[in-house]
ZAKOLFI-652441 format. One line per field, with one value per residue (C-alpha): residue number from 0; residue in one letter; x negated, y, z negated. Coordinates in nm, 2 decimals, m for minus. Each point is the difference from the previous one (the first is absolute). Last residue first. Layout:
// residues N
k: NUM; ...
r: A; ...
u: X; ...
v: Y; ...
w: Z; ...
// end
This chain:
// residues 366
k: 365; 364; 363; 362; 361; 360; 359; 358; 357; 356; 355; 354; 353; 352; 351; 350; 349; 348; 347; 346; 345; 344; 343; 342; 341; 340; 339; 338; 337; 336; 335; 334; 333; 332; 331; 330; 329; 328; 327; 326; 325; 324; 323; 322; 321; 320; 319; 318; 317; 316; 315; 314; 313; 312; 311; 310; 309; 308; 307; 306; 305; 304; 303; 302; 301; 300; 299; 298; 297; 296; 295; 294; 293; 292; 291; 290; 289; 288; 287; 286; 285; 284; 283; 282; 281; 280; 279; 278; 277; 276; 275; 274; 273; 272; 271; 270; 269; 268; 267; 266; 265; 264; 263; 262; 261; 260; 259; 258; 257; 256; 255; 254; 253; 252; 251; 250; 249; 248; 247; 246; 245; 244; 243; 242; 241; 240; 239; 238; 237; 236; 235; 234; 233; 232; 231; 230; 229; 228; 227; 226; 225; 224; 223; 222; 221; 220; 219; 218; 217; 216; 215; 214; 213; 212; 211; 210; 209; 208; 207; 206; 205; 204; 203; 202; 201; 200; 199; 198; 197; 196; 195; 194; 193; 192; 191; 190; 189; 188; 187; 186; 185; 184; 183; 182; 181; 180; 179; 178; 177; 176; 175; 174; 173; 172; 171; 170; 169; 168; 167; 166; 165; 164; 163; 162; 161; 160; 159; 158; 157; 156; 155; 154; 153; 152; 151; 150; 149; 148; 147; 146; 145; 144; 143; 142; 141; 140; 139; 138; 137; 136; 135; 134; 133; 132; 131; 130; 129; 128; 127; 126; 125; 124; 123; 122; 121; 120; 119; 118; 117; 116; 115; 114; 113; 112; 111; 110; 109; 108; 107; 106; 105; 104; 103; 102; 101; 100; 99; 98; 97; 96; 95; 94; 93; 92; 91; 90; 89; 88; 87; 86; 85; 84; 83; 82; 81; 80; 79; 78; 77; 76; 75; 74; 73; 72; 71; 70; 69; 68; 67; 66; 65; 64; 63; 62; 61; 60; 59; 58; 57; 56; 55; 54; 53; 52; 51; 50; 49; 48; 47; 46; 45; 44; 43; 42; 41; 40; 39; 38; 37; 36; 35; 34; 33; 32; 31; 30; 29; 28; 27; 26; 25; 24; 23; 22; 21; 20; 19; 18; 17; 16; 15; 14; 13; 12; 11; 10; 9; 8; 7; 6; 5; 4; 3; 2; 1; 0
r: X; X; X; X; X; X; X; X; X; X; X; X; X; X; X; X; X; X; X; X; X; X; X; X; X; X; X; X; X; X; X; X; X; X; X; X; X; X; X; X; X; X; X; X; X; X; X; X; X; X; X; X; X; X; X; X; X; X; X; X; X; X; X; X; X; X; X; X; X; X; X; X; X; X; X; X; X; X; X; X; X; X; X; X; X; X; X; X; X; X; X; X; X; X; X; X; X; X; X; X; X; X; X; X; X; X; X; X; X; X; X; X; X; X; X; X; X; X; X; X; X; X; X; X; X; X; X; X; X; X; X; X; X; X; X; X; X; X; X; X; X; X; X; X; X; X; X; X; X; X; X; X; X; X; X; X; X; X; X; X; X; X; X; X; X; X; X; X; X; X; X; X; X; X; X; X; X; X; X; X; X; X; X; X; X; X; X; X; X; X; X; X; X; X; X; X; X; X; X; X; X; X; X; X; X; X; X; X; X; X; X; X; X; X; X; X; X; X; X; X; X; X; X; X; X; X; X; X; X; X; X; X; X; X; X; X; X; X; X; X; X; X; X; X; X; X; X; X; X; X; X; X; X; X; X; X; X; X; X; X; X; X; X; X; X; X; X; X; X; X; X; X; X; X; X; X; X; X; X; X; X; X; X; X; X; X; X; X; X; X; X; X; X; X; X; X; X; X; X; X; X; X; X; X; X; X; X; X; X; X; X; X; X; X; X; X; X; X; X; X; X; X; X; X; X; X; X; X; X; X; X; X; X; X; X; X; X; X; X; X; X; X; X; X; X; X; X; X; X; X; X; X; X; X; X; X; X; X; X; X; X; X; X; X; X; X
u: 0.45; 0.07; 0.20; 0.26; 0.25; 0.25; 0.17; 0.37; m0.14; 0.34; m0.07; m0.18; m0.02; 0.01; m0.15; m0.30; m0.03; m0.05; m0.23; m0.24; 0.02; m0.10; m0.29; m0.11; m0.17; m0.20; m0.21; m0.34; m0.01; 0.06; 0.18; 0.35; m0.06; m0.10; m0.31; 0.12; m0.04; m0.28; 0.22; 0.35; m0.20; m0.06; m0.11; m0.13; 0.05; m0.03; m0.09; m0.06; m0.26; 0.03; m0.26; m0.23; m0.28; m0.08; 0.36; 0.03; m0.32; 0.22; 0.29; m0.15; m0.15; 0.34; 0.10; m0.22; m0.22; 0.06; m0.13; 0.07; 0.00; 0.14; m0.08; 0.21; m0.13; m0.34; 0.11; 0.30; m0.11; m0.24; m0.06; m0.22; m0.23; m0.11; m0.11; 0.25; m0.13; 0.14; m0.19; m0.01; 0.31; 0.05; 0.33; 0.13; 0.14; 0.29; m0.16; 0.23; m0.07; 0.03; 0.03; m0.20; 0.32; 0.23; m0.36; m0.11; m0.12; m0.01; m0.35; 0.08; 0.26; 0.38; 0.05; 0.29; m0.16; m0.39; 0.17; 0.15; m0.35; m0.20; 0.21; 0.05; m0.41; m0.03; 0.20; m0.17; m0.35; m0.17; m0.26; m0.31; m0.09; m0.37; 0.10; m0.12; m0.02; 0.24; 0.28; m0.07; 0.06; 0.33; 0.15; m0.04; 0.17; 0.35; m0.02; 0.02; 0.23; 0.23; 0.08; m0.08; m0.37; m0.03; m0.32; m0.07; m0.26; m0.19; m0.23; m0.30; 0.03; 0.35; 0.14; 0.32; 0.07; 0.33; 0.09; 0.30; 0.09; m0.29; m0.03; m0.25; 0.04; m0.19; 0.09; 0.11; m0.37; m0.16; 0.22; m0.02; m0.38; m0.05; 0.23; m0.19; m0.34; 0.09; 0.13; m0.33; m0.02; 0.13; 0.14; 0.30; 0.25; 0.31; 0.20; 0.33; 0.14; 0.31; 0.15; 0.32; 0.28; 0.15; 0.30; 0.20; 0.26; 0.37; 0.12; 0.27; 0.18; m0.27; 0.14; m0.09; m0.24; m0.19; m0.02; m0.38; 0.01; m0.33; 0.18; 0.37; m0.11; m0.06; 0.39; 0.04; m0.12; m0.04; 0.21; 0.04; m0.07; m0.33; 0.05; m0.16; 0.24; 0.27; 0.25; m0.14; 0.26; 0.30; 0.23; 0.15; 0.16; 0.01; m0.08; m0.34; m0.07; 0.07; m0.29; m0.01; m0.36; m0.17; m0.32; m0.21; m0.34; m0.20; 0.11; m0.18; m0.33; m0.19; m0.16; m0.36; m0.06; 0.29; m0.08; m0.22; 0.38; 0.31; 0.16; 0.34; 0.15; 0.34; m0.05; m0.14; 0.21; 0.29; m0.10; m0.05; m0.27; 0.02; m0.32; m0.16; m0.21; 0.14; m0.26; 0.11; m0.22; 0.05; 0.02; 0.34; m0.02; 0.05; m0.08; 0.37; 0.03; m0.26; 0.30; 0.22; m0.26; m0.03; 0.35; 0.01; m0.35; 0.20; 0.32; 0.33; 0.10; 0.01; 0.18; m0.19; m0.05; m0.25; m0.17; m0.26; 0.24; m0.05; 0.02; 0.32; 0.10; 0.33; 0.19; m0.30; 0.17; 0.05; 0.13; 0.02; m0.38; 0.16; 0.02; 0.09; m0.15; 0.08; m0.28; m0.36; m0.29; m0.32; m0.22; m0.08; m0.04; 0.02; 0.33; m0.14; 0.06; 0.39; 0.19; 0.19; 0.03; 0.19; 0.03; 0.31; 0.01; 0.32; 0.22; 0.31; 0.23; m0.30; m0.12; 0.33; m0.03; m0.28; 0.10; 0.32; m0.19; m0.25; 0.25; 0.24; m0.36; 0.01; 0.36; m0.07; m0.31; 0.19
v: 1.44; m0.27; 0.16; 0.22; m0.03; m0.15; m0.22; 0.15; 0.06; m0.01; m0.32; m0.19; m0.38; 0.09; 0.28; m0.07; m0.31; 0.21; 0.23; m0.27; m0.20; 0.35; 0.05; m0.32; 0.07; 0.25; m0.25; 0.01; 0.39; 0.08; 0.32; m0.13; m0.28; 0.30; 0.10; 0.18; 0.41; 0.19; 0.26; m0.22; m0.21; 0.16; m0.12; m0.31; m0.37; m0.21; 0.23; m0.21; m0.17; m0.26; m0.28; m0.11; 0.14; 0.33; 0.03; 0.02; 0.29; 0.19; m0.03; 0.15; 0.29; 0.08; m0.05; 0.28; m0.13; 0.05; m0.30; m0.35; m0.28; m0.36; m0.26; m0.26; m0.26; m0.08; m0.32; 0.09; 0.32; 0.23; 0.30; 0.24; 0.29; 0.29; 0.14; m0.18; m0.11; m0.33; m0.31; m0.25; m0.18; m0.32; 0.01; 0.24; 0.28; 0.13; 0.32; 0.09; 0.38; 0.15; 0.34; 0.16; 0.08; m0.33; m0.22; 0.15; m0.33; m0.24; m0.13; m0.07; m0.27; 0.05; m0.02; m0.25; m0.29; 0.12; m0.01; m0.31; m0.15; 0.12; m0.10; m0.36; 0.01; 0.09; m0.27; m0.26; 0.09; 0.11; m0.29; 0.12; 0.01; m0.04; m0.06; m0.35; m0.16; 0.20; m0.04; m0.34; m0.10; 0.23; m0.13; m0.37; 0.10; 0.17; m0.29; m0.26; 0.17; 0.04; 0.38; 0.33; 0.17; 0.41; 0.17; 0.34; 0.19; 0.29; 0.28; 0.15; 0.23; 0.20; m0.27; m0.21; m0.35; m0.19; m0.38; m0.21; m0.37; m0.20; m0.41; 0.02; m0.21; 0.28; 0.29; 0.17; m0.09; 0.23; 0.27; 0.09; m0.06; 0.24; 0.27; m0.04; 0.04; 0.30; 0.15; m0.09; m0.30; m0.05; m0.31; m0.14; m0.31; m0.07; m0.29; m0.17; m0.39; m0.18; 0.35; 0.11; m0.13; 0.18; 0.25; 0.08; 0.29; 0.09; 0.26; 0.19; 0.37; 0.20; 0.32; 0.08; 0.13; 0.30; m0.21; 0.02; m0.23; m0.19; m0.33; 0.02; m0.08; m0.37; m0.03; 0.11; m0.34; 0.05; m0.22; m0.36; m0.16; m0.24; m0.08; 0.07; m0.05; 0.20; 0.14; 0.35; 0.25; 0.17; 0.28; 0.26; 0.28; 0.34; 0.19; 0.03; m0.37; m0.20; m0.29; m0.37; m0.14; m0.27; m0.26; 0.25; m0.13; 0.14; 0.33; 0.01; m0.06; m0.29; m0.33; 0.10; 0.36; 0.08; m0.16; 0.33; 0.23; 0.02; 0.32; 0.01; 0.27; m0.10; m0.34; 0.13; 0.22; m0.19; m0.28; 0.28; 0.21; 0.07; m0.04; 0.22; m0.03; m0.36; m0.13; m0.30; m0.35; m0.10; m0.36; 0.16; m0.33; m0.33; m0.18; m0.08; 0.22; 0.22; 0.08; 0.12; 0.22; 0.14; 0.05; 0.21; 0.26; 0.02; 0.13; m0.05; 0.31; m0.18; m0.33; m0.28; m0.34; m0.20; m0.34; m0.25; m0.29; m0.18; 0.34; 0.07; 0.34; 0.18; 0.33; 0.12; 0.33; 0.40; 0.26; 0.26; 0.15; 0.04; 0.35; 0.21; 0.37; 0.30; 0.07; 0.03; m0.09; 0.12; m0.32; m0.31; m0.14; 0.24; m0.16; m0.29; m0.09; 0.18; m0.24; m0.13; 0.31; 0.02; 0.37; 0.11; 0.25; 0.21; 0.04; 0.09; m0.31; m0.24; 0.06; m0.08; m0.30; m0.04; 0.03; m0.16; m0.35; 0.04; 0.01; m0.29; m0.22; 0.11; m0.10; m0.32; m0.07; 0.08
w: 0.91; m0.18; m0.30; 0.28; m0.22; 0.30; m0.24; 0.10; 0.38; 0.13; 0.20; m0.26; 0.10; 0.40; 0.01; m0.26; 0.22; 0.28; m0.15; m0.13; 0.36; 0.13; m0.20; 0.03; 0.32; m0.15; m0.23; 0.19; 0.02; m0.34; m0.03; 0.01; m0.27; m0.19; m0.25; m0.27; m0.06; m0.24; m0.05; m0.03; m0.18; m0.29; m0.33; 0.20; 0.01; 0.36; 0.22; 0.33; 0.23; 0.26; 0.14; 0.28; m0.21; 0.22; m0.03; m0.36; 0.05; 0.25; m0.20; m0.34; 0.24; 0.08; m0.32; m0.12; m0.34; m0.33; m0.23; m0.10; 0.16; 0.08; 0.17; 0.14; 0.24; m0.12; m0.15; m0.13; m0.20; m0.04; m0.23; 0.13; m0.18; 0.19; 0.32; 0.30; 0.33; m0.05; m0.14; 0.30; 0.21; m0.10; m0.18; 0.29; m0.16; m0.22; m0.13; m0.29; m0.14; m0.42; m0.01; m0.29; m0.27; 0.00; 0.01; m0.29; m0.15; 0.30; m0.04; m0.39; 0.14; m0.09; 0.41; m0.08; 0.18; m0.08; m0.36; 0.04; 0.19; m0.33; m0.28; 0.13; 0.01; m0.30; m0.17; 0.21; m0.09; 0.34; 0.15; 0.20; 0.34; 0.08; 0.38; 0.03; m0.31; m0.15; 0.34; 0.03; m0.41; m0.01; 0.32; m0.08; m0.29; 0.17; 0.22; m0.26; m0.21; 0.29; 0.14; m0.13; 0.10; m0.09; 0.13; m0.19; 0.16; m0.16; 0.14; 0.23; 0.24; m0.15; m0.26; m0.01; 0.21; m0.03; 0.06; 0.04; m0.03; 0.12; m0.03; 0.24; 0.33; 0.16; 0.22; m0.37; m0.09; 0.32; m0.05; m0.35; 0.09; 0.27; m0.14; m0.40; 0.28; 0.09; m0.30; m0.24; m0.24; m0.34; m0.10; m0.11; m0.06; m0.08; m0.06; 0.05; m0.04; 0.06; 0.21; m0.09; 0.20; 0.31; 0.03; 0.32; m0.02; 0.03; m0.05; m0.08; 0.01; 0.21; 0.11; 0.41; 0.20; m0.18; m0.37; 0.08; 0.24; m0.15; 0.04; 0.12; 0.34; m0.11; m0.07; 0.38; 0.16; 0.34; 0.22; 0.03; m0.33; m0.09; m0.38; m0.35; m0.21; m0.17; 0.24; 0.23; 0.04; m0.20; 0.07; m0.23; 0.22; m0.22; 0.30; m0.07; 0.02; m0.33; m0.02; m0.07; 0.08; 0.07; 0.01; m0.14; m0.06; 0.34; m0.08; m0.33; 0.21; 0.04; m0.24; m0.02; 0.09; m0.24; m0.26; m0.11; m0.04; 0.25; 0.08; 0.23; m0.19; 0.08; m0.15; m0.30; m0.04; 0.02; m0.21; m0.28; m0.18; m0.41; m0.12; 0.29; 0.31; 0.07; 0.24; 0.16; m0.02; 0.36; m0.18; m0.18; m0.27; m0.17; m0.26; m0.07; m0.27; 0.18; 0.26; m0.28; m0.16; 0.40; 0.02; m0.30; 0.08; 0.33; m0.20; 0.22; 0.17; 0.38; m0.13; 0.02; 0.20; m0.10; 0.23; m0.03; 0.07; m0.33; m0.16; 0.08; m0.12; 0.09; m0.03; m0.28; m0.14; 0.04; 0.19; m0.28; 0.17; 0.26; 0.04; 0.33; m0.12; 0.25; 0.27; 0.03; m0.17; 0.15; 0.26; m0.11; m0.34; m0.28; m0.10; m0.06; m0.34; 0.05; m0.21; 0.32; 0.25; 0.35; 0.11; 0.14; 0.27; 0.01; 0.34; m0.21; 0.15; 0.05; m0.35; m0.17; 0.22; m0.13; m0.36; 0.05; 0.11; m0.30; m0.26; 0.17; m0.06; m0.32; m0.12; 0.21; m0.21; m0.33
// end
């Protein structure tokens, strides 16, 4: 069946190749809004399916790109463990693929690293039907770059994804969650000042306009995880979130199911990625913050010119992350961001040399 599959993919690019069509790499289609307009003819893989290995002694899964996230990470839990980026699946029916290709990781992420940082390799099918594999997997030193970490938040616009291979970690002993309100600058200060602290902390998030809510989450050894609690009442006033709520409330800030994001798809919704110290932007409003002060997110019209210029002011990036229409209200580029030009040559030279008739040249991160 695999082979069968994998012969289906190789024809249709090369297929592709011979009529100079663009092919579009889609899973179940969860995040097809991601990025910039969809373009091109259909490459599904959603068919491509299955767990190719899973040790859990060594921490490792390797999975076929259409394999069911929601699957692999009932699998995982059978051995208590987890995705510690904690992925966002934006649908019931999203896949390994992607996720991977997506690049987004949830609240863990300020705490454990980026999606990219878990995948240990990749097997991929260039765009000339060429399947080639990188990476092994454990975590190793290797001479060169490692191209199975440029697969993450690609968009599907280097290559097709077939496998990988991807880092797991147990779940924590103990969690917990506590809140508190207390005004934006001073959620910054503190989300900052216990994370530089051997706190037990595991991610964070802020909502309100002056004043508001924080959440702090703590995972880690019983011990630790209460010696957190009593400090951080005594000290700070934080109180304890029942358990079942509080698993309700970082999924939904994970999958952006939270009240704050209602309508989200109609009043565009804007990523500032910012310095995690910098102080409450220049924006009129409610804010949702994330990661210690380093994501926060908003939601409103604004130019994205003047979007930039406030990201900037911050030491950070801004960019369009859901709207009705982007193409109006356009993305922020790697091209137009001044401290990231550099790359953009490296990006077009690896799109050359993986794609070199532009067969997954959709044009999704523009």
């Amino acid at each position: 069946m695999s082979q069968a599959l994998l012969k289906g993919f190789e024809d249709q690019i090369k297929e592709a190749v011979q009529s100079k069509q663009v092919l579009r790499i889609t899973g179940s289609g969860s995040k097809d809004w991601l990025g910039g307009p969809l373009k091109g003819s259909p490459l599904s893989t959603k068919e491509y399916q299955g767990v190719v290995s899973y040790q859990p002694d060594e921490l490792v899964i390797t999975v076929k790109a259409g394999t069911s996230l929601a699957e692999v990470e009932a699998i995982l839990a059978e051995k208590n463990q987890q995705f510690a980026f904690e992925p966002p699946h934006f649908g019931k029916d999203a896949t390994i693929g992607g996720m991977v290709c997506a690049g987004l990781a949830g609240p863990g992420r300020v705490s454990v690293g980026n999606l990219r940082d878990f995948v240990l390799g990749a097997k991929i099918m260039d765009g000339q039907g060429q399947i080639m594999n990188f990476g092994g997997t454990v975590m190793k030193n290797v001479a060169g770059y490692d191209v199975s970490r440029l697969m993450p938040a690609s968009l599907g616009t280097l290559a097709l994804l077939l496998d990988v291979s991807i880092k797991v970690l147990p779940k924590p002993a103990a969690t917990a969650t506590l809140t508190a309100q207390i005004n934006q600058a001073e959620a910054i200060h503190l989300m900052n000042l216990l994370a530089s602290q051997p706190w037990p902390l595991s991610a964070s998030a802020w909502q309100g306009e002056q004043m508001g809510q924080l959440h702090i989450r703590l995972n880690g050894a019983k011990a630790a995880v209460a010696s957190a609690i009593h400090h951080f009442g005594n000290q700070y006033g934080m109180k304890p979130l029942d358990q079942t709520e509080a698993e309700q409330y970082w999924k939904d800030l994970k999958e952006q199911q939270l009240p704050w994001f209602k309508n989200s798809a109609e009043t565009p919704l804007w990523r500032f990625a910012v310095a995690p110290t910098s102080k409450p932007l220049s924006l009129s409003g409610e804010t949702l913050i994330e990661w210690h002060g380093g994501q926060r997110w908003w939601k409103g019209s604004i130019e994205p010119s003047t979007a930039k210029q406030i990201a900037q002011t911050a030491q950070g990036h801004a960019s369009l992350f859901r709207a009705s229409d982007k193409t109006s209200a356009m993305l922020s580029s790697l091209k137009d961001h001044p401290l990231t030009r550099p790359l953009v040559s490296i990006q077009d030279q690896l799109s050359k040399a993986f794609d070199p008739h532009g067969v997954f040249a959709t044009g999704r991160l523009a």
